[in-house]
GUSEGU-800099 format. One line per 8 residues: number of its first residue (from 0); their letters; for each residue x negated, y, z negated of C-alpha. Coordinates in steps of 0.05 Angstrom, whole numbers, plus 32768, in hexadecimal, padded with zeros to 4 digits. Layout:
<rs>
NUM	a	X,Y,Z ~ ...
</rs>
This chain:
<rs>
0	xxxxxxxx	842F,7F2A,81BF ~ 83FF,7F4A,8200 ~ 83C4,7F31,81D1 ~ 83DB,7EEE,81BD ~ 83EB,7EDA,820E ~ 83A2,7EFA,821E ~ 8380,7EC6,81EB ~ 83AF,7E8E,8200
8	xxxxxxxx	8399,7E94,8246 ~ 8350,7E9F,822E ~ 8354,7E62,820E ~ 836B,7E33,8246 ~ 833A,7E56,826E ~ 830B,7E40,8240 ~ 8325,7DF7,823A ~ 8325,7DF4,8287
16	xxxxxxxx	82E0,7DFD,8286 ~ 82CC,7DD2,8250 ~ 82F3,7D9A,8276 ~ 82D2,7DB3,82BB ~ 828B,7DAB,8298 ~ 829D,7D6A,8277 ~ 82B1,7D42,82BD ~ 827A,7D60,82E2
24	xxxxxxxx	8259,7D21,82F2 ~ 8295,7D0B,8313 ~ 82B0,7D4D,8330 ~ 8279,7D51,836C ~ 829E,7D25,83A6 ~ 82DF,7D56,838E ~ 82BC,7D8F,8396 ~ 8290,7D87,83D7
32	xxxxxxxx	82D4,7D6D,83F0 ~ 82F2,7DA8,83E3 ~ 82C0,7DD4,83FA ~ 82CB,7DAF,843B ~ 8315,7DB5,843E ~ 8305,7E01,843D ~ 82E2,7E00,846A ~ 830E,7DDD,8499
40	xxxxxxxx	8350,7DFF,8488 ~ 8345,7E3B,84B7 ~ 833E,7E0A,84FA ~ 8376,7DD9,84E4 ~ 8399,7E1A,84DB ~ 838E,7E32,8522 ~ 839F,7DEC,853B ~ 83E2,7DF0,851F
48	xxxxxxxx	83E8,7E30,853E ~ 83E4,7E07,857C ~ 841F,7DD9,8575 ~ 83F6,7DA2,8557 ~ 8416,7D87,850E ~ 83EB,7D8B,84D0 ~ 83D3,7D41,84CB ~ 83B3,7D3F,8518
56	xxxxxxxx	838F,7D82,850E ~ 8373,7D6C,84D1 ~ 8365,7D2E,84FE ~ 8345,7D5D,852D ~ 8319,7D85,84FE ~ 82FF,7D47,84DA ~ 82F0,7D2C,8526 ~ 82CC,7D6F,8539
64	xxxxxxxx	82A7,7D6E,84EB ~ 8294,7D23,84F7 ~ 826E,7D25,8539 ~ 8247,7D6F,8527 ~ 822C,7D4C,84EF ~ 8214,7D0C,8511 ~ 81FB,7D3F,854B ~ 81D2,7D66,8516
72	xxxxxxxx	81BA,7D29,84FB ~ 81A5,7CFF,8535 ~ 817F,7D3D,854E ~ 815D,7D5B,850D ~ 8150,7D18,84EC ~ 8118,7CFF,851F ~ 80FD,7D45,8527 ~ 80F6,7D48,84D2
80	xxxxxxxx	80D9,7D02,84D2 ~ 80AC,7D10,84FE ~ 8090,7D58,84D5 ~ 808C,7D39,848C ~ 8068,7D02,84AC ~ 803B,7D38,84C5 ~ 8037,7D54,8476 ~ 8022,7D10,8464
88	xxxxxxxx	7FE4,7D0C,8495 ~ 7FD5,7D5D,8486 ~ 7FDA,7D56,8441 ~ 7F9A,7D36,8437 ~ 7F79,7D6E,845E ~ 7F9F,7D9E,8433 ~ 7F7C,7D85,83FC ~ 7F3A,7D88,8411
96	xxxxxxxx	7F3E,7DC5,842F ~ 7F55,7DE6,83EA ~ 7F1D,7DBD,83D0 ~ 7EF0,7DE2,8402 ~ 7F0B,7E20,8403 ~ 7F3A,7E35,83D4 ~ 7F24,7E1F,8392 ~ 7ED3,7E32,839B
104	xxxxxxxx	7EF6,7E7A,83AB ~ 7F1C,7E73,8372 ~ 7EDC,7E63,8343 ~ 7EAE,7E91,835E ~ 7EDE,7ECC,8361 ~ 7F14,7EB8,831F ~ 7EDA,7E98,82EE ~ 7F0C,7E56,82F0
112	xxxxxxxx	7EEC,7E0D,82E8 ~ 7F2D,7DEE,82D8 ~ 7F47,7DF7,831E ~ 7F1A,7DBB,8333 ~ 7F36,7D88,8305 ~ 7F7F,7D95,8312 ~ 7F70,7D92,835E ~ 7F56,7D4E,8351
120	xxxxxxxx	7F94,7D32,832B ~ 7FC3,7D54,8365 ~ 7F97,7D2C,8395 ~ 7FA1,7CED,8371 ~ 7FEF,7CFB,835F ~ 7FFD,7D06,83B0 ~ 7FD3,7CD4,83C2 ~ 7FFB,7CA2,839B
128	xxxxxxxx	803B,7CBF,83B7 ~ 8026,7CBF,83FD ~ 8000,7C77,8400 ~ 8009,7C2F,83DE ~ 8040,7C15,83C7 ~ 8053,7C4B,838C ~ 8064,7C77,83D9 ~ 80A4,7CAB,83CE
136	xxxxxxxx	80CE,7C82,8400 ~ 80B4,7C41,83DA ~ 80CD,7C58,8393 ~ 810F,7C7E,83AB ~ 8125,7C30,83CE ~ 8109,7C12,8387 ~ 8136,7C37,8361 ~ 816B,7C35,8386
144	xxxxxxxx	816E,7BE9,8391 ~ 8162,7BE0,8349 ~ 8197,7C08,8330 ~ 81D9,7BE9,834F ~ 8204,7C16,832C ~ 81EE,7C5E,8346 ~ 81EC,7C3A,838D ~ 823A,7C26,8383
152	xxxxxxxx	8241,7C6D,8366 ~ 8221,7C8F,83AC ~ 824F,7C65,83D6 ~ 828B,7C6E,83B9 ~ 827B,7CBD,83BE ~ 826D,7CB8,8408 ~ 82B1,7C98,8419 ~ 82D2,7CBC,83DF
160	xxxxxxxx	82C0,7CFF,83FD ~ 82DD,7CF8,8446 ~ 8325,7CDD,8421 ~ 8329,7D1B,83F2 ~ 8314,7D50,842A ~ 8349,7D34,8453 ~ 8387,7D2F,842B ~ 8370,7D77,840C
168	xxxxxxxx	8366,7D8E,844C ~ 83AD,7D77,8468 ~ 83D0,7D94,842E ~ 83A9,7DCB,841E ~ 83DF,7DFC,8430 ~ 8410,7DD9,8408 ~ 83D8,7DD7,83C9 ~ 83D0,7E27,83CF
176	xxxxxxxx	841A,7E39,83CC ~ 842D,7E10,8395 ~ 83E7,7E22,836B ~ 8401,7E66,837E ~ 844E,7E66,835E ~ 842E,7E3F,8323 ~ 841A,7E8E,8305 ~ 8452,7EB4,82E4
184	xxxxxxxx	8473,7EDD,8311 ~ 845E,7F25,82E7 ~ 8418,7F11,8306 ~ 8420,7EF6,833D ~ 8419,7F28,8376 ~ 83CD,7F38,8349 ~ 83BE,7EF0,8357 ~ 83CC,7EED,83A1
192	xxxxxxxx	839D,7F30,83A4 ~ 836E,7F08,8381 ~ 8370,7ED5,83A2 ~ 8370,7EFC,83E8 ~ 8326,7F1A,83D0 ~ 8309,7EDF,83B7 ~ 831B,7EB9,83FC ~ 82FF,7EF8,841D
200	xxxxxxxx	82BD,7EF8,83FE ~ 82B7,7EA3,8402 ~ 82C5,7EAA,844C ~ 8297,7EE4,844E ~ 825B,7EAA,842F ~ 8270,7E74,844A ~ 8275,7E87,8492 ~ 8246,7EBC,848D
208	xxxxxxxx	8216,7EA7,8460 ~ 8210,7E64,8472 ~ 8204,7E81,84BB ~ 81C7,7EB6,84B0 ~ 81A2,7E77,848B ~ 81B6,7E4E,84CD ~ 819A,7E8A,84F3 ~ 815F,7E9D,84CF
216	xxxxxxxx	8145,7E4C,84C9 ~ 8140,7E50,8510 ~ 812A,7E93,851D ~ 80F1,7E7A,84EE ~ 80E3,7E3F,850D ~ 80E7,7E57,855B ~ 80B5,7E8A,8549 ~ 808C,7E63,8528
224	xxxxxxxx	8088,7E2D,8566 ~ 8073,7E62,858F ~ 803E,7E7A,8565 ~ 8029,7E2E,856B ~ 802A,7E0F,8527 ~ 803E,7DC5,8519 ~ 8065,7DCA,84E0 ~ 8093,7E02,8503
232	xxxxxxxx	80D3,7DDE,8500 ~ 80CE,7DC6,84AF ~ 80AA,7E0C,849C ~ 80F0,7E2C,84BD ~ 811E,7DFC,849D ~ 8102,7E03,8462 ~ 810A,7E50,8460 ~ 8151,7E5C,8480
240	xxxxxxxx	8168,7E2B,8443 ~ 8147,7E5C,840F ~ 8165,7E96,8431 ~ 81A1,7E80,8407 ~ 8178,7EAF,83D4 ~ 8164,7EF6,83F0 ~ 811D,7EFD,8404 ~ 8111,7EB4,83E4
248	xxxxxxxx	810B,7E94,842D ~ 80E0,7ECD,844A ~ 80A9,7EBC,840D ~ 80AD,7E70,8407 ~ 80AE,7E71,8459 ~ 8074,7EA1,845D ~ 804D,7E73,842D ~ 8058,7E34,844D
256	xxxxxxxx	8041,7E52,848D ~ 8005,7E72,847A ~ 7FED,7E32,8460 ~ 8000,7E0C,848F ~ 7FE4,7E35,84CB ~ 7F9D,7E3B,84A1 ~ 7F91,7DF4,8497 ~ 7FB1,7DEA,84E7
264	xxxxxxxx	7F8A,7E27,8503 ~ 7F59,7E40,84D4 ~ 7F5F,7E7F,84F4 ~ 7F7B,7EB4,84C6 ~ 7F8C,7EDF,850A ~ 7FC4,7EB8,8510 ~ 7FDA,7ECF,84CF ~ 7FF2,7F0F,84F8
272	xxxxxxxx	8023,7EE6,851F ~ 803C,7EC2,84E5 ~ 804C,7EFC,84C7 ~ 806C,7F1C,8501 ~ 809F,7EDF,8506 ~ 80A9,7EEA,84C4 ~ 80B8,7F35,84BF ~ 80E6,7F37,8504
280	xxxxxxxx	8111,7EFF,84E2 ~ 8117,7F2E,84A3 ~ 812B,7F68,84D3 ~ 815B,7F42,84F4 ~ 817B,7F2A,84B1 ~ 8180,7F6E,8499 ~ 8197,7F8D,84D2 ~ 81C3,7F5F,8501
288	xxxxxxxx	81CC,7F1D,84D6 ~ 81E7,7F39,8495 ~ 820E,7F72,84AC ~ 822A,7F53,84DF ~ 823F,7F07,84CA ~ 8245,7F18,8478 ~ 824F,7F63,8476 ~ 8252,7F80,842F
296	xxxxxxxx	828C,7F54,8408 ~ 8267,7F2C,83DE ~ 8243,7F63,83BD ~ 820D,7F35,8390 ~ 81D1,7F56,837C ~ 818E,7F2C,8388 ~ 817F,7F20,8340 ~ 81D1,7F07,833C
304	xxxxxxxx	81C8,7ED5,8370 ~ 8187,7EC1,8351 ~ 81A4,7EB7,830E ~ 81E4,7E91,832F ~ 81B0,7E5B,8353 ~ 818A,7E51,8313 ~ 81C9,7E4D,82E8 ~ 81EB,7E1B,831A
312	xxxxxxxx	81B1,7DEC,831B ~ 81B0,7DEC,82D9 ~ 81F6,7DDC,82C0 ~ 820E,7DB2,82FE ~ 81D1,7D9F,8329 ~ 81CC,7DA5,8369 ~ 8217,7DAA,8379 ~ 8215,7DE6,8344
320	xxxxxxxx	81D6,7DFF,8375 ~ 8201,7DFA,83AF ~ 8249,7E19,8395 ~ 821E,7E51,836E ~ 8226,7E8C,839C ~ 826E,7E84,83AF ~ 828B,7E7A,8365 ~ 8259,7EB4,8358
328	xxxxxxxx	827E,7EDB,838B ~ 82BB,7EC8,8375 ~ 82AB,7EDF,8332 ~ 828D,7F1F,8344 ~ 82D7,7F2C,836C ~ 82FB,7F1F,831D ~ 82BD,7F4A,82FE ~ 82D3,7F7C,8327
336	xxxxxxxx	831B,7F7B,8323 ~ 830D,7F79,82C8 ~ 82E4,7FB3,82D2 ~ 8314,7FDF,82F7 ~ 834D,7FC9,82CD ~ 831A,7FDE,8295 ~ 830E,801D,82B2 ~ 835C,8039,82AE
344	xxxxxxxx	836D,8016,826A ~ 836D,803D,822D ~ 8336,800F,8218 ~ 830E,802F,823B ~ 8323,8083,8224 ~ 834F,8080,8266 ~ 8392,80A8,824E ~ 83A5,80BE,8299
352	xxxxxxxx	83CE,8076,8296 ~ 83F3,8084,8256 ~ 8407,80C8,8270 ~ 8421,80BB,82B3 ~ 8452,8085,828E ~ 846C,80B2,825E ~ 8474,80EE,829A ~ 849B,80B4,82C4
360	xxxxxxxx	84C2,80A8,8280 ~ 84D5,80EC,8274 ~ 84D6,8115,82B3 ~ 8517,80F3,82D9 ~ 8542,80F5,8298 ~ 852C,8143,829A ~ 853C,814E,82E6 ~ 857D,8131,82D7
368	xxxxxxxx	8595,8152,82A3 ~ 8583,819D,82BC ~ 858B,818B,8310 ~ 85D5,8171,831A ~ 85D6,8151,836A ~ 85E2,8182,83A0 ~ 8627,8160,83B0 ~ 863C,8156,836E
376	xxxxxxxx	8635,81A7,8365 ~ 8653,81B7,83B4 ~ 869D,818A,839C ~ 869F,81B6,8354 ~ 8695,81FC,837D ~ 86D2,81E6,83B0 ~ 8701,81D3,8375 ~ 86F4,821F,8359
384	xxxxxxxx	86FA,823E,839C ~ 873F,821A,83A5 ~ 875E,8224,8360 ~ 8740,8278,835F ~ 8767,8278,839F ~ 87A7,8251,838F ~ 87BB,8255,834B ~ 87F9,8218,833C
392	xxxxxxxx	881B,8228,82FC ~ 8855,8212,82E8 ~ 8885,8254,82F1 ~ 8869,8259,8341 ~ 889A,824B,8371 ~ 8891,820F,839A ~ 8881,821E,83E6 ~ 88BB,8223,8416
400	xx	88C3,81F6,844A ~ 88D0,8213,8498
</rs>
């Protein structure tokens, strides 16, 4: 019976997925709406702790969410604008200077003569990206305009996301405890644990995570203005987002840079400073950033979180990129929980369970057949002592009265 429940449960896992995978296309505004009620619950939380009702701190929060955002973009938007307009007018330079440089190195040094013709279709395929009108921006507004459709589509998720995050976020609560009391009640106190350690290790990500990336983008990019290079503040970005993946935003960060500050420079002393930049941000991610904002409860080995970010992208896109590490985390906390229940089942060879059930079974019904209770025995040695002392039989004579 223990079997059958295990593979009915394995199966509407199974299904759940299946129908998860299936409405994927449709499941992103639900999703990032989620994420964001998640997010949120902790401060509408503390608002009701306040006095304030559920609807006007979710009111609150949204408020607080709502004019961040616009403050992030109004002030990174210009500054990015004004950098990958600065790629566009360096990027012919790039080329030449690889032309120059690079590739001549290459073929004197390697023995390569094909590194000549691919340079000149890379030339041609950025220079039609970059100029006329088959331009990046110019093709993104063509197919946009001609495809009504996925433009209706984008819409309807940017209005559909703010409704969903808030009526998730006002109930949210509400949502948990009932999700909760939907388990049998045999399991649920393994479910709340559960769920205690998976909301552990997504807090530890999300608010920790999210915060050394935050933290090491501009690390990267204040360093990288003082050593003077151009490109600082996209060359930073651009690395704190990688850092999603350990040691993934030191290298592509490092690379960007070096480039960047030989074709600005041309000095390869001021490779030194780069690299300093570089290597004080990895100190202070390994020593202050992590420990201190993430600690040690997600627990996901480099090569898992690689794996997660490829998998991710793969089977959901960029959403999948983006919810990789904390359903990884999440199901590194169940992993864990299998393996240990793995460990002391007699699955495994572990008979130490077995035996401590049968010793609870037996021992008690031993005790209390050989140990009688200590008052129990004290009443039986008074009714002795009294009869040994007065004997009533039938020929006695009854006491006189005075």
């Amino acid at each position: 019976m223990g079997d059958l429940k295990r593979w009915w449960w394995l199966g509407v896992i199974l299904v759940l997925t299946g129908f998860v995978y299936l409405l994927s296309p449709i499941l992103t505004p639900f999703f990032l709406a989620a994420t964001f009620a998640y997010l949120g619950d902790p401060l509408a939380d503390w608002l009701e702790s306040k006095k304030l009702n559920r609807t006007m701190a979710v009111v609150v929060v949204f408020l607080v969410f709502t004019l961040l955002g616009m403050a992030a973009v109004l002030m990174m938007v210009p500054l990015l604008k004004q950098q990958v307009d600065l790629v566009a007018e360096k990027t012919p330079v790039v080329i030449e200077y690889f032309k120059t440089e690079i590739y001549p190195w290459i073929s004197e040094h390697l023995g390569s003569q094909d590194a000549a013709f691919e340079l000149k279709d890379l030339e041609r395929a950025i220079k039609e990206q970059l100029t006329g009108n088959a331009g990046l921006i110019a093709n993104i507004m063509k197919s946009v305009s001609s495809s009504g459709l996925a433009l209706f589509a984008w819409l309807g998720n940017l209005v559909l996301i703010p409704v969903v995050t808030f009526y998730l976020l006002r109930d949210w609560d509400i949502l948990t405890a009932k999700t909760t009391k939907l388990f049998p009640r045999h399991v649920e106190p393994v479910v709340k644990q559960l769920a205690g350690e998976c909301n552990e290790v997504l807090s530890a990500f999300v608010r920790g995570q999210l915060l050394v990336m935050l933290a090491l983008g501009i690390i990267y990019a204040v360093g990288l203005y003082f050593v003077g290079l151009d490109l600082a503040l996209l060359v930073g970005m651009i690395a704190g987002l990688a850092s999603i993946v350990p040691y993934l935003g030191f290298i592509i960060g490092i690379i960007f840079a070096v480039i960047a500050a030989l074709i600005q420079f041309g000095d390869p002393q001021v490779l030194i400073w780069i690299a300093l930049v570089f290597a004080i941000g990895q100190m202070l991610e390994g020593m202050v950033l992590t420990p201190l904002l993430v600690g040690d409860k997600i627990g996901l080995h480099p090569v898992a979180v690689i794996f997660a970010v490829l998998a991710g992208g793969q089977l959901f896109g960029f959403l999948g990129v983006l919810l990789a590490l904390p359903v990884a985390a999440v199901i590194m906390v169940l992993l864990r929980h299998g393996h240990d229940r793995y460990i002391n089942s007699v699955l495994y060879g572990n008979q130490t369970h077995g035996d401590v059930l049968a010793q609870v079974e037996v021992v008690p019904e031993a005790e209390a057949s050989a140990n009688q209770p200590t008052s129990e025995m004290a009443v039986e040695n008074i009714e002795e002592t009294t009869e040994s002392a007065h004997p009533l039989t039938e020929d006695s004579p009854p006491t006189p009265k005075s």
